[in-house]
C-alpha positions as CSV (number, residue, x, y, z in Angstrom):
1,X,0.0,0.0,0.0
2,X,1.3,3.1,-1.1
3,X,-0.2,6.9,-0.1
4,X,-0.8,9.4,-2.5
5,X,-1.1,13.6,-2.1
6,X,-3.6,15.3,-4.5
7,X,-2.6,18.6,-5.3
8,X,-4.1,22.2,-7.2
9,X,-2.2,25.5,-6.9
10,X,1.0,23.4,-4.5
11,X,-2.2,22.6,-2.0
12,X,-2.8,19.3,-1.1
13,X,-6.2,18.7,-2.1
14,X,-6.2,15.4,-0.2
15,X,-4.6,12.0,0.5
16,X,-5.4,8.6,-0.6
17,X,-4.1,4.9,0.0
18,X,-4.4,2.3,-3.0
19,X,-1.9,-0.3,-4.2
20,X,-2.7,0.9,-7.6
21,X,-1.2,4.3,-9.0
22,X,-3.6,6.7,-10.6
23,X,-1.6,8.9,-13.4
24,X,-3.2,12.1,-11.9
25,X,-2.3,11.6,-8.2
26,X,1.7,12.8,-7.6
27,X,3.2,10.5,-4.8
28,X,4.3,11.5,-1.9
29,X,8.0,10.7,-1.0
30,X,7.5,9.0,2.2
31,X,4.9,6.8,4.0
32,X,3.2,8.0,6.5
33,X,-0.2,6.8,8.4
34,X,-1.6,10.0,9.5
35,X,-2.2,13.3,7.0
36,X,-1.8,15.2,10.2
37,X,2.0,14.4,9.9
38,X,2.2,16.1,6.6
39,X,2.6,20.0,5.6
40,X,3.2,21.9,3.2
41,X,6.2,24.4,3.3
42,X,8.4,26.5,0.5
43,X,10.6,22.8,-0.2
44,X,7.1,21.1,-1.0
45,X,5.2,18.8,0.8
46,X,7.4,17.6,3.7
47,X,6.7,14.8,7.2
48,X,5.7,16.8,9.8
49,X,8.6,17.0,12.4
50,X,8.2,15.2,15.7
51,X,6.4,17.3,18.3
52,X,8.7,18.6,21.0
53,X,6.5,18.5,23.9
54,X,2.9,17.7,24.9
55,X,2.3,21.3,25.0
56,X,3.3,22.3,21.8
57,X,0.4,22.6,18.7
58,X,1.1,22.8,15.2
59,X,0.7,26.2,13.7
60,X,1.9,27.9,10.5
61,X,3.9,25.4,9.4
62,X,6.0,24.9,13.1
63,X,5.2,23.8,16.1
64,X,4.7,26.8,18.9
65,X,3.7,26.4,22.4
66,X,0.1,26.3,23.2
67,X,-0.1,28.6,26.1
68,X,-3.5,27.3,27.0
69,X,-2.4,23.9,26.9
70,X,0.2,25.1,29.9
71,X,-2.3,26.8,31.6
72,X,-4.3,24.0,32.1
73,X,-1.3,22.0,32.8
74,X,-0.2,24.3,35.8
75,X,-3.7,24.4,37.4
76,X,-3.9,20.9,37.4
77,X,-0.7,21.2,39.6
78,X,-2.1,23.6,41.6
79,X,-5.9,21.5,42.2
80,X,-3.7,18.5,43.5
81,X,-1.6,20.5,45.5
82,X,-4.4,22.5,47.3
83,X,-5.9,18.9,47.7
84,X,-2.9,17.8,49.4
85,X,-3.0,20.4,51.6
86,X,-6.8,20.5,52.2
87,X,-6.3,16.7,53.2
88,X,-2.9,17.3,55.4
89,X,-4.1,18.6,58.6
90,X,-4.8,21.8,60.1
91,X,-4.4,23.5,63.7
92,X,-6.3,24.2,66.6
93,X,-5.0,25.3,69.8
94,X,-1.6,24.0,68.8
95,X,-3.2,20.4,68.3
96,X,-2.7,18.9,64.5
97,X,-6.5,17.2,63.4
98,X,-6.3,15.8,60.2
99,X,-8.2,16.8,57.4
100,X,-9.2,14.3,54.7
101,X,-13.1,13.9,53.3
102,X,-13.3,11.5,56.0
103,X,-12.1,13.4,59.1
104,X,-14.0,16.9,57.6
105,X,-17.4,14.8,57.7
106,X,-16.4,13.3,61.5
107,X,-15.8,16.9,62.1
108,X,-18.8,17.9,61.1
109,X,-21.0,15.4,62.5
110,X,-19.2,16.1,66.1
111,X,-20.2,19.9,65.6
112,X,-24.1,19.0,65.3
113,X,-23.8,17.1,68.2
114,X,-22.0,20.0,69.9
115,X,-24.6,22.2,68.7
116,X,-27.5,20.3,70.3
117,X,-26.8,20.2,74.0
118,X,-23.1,22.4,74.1
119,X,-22.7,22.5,77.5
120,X,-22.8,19.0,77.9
121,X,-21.3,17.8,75.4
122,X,-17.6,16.0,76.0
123,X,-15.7,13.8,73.4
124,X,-12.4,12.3,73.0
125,X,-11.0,13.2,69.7
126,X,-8.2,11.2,67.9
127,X,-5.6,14.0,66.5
128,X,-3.4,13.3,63.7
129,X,-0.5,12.0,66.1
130,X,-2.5,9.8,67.4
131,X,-3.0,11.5,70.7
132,X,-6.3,11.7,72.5
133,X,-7.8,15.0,73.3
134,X,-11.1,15.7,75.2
135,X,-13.1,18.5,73.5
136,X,-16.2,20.0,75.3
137,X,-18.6,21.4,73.1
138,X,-17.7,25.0,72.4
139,X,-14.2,23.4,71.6
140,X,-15.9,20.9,69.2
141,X,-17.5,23.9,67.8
142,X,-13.8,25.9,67.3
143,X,-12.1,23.1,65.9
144,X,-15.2,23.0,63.1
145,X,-14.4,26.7,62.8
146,X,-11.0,26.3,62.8
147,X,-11.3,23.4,60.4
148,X,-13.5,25.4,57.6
149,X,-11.1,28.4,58.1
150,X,-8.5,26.0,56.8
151,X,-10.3,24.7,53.6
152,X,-11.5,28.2,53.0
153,X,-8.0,29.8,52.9
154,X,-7.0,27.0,50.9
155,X,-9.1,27.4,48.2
156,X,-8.6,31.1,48.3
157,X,-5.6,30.8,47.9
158,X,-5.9,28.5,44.8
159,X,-8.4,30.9,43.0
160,X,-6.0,33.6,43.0
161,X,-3.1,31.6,41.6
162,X,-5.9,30.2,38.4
163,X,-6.7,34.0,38.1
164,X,-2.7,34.5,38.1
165,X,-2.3,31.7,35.7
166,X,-5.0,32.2,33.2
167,X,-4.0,36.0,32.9
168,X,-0.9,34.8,32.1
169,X,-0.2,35.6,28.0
170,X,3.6,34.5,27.7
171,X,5.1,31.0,28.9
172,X,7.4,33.0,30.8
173,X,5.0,34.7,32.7
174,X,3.4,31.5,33.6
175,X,6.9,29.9,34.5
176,X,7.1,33.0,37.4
177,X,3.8,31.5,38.9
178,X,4.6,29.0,42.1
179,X,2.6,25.2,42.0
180,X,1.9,27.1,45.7
């Protein structure tokens, strides 16, 4: 099997593969599997150099960066890492709780219970060392406080880095930006 270029005014037209050559078809000098890895340039039609990096589009003839393409790269890095730190604990009273989905929802459901009878309310809370500490209610109900405070500045603090990023117009630019 052979592949074919059909050209009008040095454009291709299109691209075929046959085993049989048509007299008005002019062969392309390579084989190739994709017409994306052809283009057209002042030497004639030409394979399509190897793409430097995932973050590179073809454009005019060359590859260039695609700046959007990195911009979506970086916040990724910066959703995982605001993850990690959501999930990696938080302080309260110079005591380390963890902070995963699990621990936010045990949290939570301790501050409901807090809520309903707070001056009676005692428990023994497991911290992220493994030490047990016994909370009353109104300290339940800073922990949850101190807890959301955590998450909240978190986030913040991820928002304004994607505002940072997606303003961004030069790969340099976005290169100045921290992953936090």
């Amino acid at each position: 099997m052979k592949n074919y270029a059909k050209f009008q005014d040095s454009e291709p037209l299109y691209v075929i593969s046959t085993d049989t050559v048509q007299l008005d078809l002019l062969e392309v000098p390579f084989e190739y599997e994709d017409i994306s890895e052809i283009h057209l340039n002042s030497g004639g039609v030409t394979k399509r150099p190897k793409k430097p990096a995932e973050f590179y589009k073809w454009y005019l003839n060359t590859w260039v960066i695609d700046l959007d393409q990195l911009k979506d790269i970086k916040w990724n890095t910066v959703k995982s890492k605001r993850q990690q730190i959501e999930d990696g604990g938080f302080v309260w009273n110079n005591y380390t709780f963890d902070s995963n989905l699990t621990s936010q929802s045990r949290i939570q459901g301790a501050c409901q219970l807090a809520l309903m009878d707070t001056a009676n309310f005692t428990i023994d809370w497991t911290l992220q060392n493994n030490l047990v500490l016994t909370l009353s209610g109104t300290d339940m109900l800073q922990v949850g406080i101190a807890m959301g405070q955590h998450i909240n500045s978190t986030h913040i603090h991820a928002r304004n880095l994607r505002t940072d990023i997606y303003a961004c117009t030069t790969k340099e630019q976005l290169e100045l930006i921290g992953d936090w």
